[in-house]
MARNUGU-292017 format. One record per residue (C-alpha): residue in one letter; x, y, z. Coordinates in nm, 3 decimals. Layout:
BEGIN
residu  x  y  z
A  X  Y  Z .
...
***
This chain:
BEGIN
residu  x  y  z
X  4.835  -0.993  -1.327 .
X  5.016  -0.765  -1.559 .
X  5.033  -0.407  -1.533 .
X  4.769  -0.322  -1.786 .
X  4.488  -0.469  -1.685 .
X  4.568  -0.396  -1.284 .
X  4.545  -0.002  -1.405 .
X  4.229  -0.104  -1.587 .
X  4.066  -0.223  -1.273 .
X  4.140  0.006  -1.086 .
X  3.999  0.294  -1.335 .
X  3.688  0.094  -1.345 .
X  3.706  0.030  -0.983 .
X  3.742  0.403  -0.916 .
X  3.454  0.473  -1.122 .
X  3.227  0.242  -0.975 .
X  3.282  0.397  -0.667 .
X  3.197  0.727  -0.801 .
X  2.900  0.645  -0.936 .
X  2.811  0.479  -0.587 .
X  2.848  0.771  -0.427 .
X  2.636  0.998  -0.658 .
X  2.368  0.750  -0.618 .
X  2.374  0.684  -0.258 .
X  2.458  1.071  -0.188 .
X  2.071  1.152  -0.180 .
X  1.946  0.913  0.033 .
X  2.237  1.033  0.270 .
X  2.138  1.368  0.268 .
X  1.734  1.251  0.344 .
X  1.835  1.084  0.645 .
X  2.102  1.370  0.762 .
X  1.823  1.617  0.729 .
X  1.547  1.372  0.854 .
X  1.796  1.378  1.168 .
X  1.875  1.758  1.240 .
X  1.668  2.077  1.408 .
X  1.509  2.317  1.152 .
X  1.748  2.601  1.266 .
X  2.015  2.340  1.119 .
X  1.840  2.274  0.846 .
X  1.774  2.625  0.714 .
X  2.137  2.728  0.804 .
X  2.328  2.889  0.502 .
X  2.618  2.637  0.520 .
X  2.507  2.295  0.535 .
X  2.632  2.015  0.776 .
X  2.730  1.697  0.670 .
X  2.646  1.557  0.960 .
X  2.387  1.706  1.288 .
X  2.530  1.858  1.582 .
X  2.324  1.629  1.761 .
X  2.091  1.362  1.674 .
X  1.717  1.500  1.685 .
X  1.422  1.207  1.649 .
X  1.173  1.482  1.700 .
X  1.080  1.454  1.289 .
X  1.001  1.084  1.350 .
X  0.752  1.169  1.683 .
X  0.577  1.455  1.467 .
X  0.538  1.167  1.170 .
X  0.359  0.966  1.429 .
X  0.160  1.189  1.679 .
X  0.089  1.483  1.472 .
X  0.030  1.354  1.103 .
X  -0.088  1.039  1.173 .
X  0.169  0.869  0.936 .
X  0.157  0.530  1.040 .
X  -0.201  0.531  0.926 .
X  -0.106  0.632  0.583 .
X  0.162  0.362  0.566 .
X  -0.144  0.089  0.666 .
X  -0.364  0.248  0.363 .
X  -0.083  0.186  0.113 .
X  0.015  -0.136  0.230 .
X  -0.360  -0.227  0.242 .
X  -0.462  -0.075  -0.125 .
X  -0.121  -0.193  -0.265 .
X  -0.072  -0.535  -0.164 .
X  -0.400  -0.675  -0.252 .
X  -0.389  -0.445  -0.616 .
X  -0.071  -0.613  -0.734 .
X  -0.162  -0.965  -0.618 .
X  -0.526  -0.957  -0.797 .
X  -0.324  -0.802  -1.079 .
X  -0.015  -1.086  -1.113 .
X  -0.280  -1.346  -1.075 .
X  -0.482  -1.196  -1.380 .
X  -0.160  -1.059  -1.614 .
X  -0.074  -1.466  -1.574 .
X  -0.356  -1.594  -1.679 .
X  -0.393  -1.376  -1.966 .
X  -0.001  -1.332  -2.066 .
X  -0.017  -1.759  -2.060 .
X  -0.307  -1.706  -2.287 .
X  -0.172  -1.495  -2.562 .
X  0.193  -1.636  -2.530 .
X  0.092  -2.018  -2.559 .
X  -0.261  -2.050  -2.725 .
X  -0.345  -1.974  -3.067 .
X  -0.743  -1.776  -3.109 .
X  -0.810  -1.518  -3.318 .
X  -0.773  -1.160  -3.236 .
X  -0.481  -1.267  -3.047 .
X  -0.219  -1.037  -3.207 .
X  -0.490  -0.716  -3.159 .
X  -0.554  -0.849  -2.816 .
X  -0.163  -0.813  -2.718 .
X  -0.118  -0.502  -2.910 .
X  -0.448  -0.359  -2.668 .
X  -0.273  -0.465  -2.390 .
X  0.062  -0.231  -2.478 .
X  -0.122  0.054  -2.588 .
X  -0.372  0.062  -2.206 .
X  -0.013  0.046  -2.021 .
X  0.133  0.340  -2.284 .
X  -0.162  0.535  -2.205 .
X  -0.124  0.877  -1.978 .
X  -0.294  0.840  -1.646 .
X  -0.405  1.250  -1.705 .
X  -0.601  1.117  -1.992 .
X  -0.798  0.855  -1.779 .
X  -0.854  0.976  -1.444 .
X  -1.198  1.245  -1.508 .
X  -1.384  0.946  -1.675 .
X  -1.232  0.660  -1.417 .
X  -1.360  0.923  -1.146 .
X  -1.706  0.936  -1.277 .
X  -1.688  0.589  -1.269 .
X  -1.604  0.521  -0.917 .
X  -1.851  0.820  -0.827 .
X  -2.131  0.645  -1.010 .
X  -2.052  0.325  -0.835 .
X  -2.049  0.533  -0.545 .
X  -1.678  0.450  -0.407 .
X  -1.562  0.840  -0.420 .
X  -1.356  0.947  -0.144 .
X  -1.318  0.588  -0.039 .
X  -0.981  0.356  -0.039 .
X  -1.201  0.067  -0.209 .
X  -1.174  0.308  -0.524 .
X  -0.837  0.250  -0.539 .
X  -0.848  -0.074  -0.548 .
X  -1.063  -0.097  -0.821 .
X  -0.839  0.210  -1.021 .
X  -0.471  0.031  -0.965 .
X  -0.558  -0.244  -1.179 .
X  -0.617  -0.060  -1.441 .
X  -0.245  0.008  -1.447 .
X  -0.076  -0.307  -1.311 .
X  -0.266  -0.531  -1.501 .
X  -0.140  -0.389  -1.859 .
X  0.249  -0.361  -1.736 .
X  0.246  -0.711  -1.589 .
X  0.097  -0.869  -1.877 .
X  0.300  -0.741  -2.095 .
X  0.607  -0.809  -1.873 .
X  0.503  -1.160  -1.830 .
X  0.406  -1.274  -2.255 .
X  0.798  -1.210  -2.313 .
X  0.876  -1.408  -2.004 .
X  0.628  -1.697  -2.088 .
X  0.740  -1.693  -2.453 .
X  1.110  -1.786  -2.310 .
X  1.017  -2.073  -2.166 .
X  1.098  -2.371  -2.341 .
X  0.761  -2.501  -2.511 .
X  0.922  -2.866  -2.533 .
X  0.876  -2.875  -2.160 .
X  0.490  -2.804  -2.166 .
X  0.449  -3.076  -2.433 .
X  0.648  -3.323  -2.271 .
X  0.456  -3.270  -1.918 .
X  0.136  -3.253  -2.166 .
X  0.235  -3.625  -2.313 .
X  0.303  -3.787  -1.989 .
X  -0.037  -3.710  -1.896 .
X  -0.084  -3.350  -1.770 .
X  -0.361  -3.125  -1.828 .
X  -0.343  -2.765  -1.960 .
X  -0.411  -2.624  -1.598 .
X  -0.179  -2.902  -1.410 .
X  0.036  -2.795  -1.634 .
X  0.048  -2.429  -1.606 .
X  0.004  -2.417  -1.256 .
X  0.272  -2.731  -1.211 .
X  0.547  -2.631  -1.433 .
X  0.485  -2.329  -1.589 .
X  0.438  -2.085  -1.358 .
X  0.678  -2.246  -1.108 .
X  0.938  -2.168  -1.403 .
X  0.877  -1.829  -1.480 .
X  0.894  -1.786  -1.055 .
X  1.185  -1.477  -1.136 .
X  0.963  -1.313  -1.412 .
X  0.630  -1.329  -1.169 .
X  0.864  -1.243  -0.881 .
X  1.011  -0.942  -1.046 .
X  0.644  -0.835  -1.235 .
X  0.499  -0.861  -0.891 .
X  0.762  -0.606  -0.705 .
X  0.725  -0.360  -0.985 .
X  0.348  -0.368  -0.990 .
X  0.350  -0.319  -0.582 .
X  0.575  -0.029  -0.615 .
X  0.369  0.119  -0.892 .
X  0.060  0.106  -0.679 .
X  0.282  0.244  -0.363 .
X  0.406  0.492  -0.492 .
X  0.103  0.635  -0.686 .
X  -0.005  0.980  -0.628 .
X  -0.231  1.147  -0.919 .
X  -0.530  0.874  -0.904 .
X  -0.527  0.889  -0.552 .
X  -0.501  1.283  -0.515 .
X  -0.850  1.267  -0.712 .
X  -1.031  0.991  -0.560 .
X  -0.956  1.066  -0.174 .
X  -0.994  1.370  0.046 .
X  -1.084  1.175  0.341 .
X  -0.830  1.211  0.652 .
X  -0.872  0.842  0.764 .
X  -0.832  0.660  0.383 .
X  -0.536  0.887  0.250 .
X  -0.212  0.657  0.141 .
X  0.151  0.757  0.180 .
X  0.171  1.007  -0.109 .
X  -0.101  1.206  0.010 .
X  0.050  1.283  0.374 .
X  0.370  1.345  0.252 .
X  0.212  1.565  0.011 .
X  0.024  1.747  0.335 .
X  0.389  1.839  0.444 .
X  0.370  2.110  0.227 .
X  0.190  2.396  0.241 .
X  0.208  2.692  0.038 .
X  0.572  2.749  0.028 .
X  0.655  2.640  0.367 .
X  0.829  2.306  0.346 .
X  0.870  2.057  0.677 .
X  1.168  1.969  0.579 .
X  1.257  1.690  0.863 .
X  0.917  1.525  0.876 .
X  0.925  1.489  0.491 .
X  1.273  1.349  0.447 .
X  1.164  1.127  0.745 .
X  0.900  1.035  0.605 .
X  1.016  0.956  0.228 .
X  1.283  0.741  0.445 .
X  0.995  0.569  0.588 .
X  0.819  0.513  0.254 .
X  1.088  0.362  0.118 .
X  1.151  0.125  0.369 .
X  0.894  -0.209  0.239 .
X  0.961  -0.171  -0.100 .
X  1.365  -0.247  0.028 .
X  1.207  -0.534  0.207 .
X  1.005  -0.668  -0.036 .
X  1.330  -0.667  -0.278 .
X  1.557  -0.800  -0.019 .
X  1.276  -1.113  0.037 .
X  1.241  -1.193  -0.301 .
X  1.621  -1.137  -0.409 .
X  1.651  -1.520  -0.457 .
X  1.393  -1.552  -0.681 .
X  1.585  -1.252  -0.918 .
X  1.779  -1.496  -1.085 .
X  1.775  -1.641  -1.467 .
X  1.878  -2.012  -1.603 .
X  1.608  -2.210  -1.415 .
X  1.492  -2.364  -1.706 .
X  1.808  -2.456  -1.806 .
X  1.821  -2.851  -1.841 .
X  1.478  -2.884  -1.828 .
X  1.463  -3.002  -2.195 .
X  1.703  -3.318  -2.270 .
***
């Protein structure tokens, strides 16, 4: 390795690493504070590190705020919102990406302009509708609201993944005897397993981490989500610092599962060599 391109390694190297730590610097600091007393946490020059490791933050999450039943209200409202949506945006983004109707072209252009739209705009009349349906103050309104976001993204996210799919490979399953459906379910989908995969993570962590919808819809104790009880750690201007960072730790914690489970399907080329 020559000279110049060992110093330009290195310079990229060195950069890389300095970007790494300005990323990772914040969720340091969560978990540092998450970790120390209040006096230490209020103190007028920080520490990098506590004087001793304090798990009181965690016990107050889970005695006094009742955090764990949060985390079961999110996992609850935003599991089964982004599975009912993935299974719909397929349907409809195979639809518009592989069949020819009319009002096709408006019916795609619909779809962009619902996920552009601002959820301030939406949520007094998608209130009144829940409160008509008589689902206020109730978790089941949620999981009638989320779709109305997830559905729009994922479809969207899913007629550009459909659309690079080879369509040789439907019509050759198609002439060896396949139906539409055998089809779709058999190859298609299977195919597009990174694009669902990746649609699917996005649209959970839309749903987990959404705050304004369910600010509106609950003010029940027992059927707030995640947002809502960290939200409760604040009050006026008094800030609980440890239980917050704590808990924000805590939040984050299935969405990093849910990416490290479905890491393997995050990959691109599977349909390479399907078409000889």
């Amino acid at each position: 390795m020559n000279t110049p391109n060992l110093s330009k390694q290195i310079i990229v190297y060195f950069t890389l690493a300095i970007m790494l730590v300005f990323a990772l610097f914040p969720l340091y600091w969560m978990i540092n504070t998450s970790l120390k007393t209040q006096n230490e946490i209020y103190r007028l020059v920080p520490a990098f590190w506590p004087e001793k490791l304090q798990w009181s933050s965690y016990v107050k999450l889970i005695v006094e705020k009742n955090f764990l039943h949060n985390i079961k209200n999110s996992l609850l409202v935003a599991i089964i919102s982004a599975i009912v949506s993935i299974f719909a945006s397929m349907l409809a983004a195979y639809a518009i990406s592989r069949l020819y109707f009319k009002g096709r072209s408006l019916i795609s252009k619909s779809i962009l302009y619902a996920y552009l739209m601002p959820k301030a705009v939406l949520f007094i009349p998608l209130y009144m509708l829940v409160s008509w349906i008589g689902l206020n103050d109730s978790i089941y309104a949620l999981l009638l609201i989320y779709p109305t976001i997830t559905v729009p993204y994922a479809t969207w996210m899913l007629i550009s993944y459909f659309k690079s799919i080879p369509v040789e490979i439907e019509e050759a399953a198609m002439i060896d005897g396949c139906s539409r459906l055998r089809t779709m379910f058999g190859i298609i989908f299977p195919l597009a397993a990174p694009g669902i995969a990746a649609t699917l993570i996005f649209s959970f962590t839309l749903c987990w981490s959404e705050y304004l919808y369910a600010l509106v819809i609950i003010t029940k104790g027992s059927d707030k989500t995640i947002t809502l009880g960290l939200a409760e750690m604040v009050v006026g201007d008094v800030f609980a610092w440890g239980p917050l960072m704590g808990g924000s730790i805590v939040a984050s914690v299935p969405v990093v599962i849910l990416y490290l489970l479905a890491s393997k399907f995050m990959v691109s080329g599977m349909t390479l060599g399907g078409v000889k």
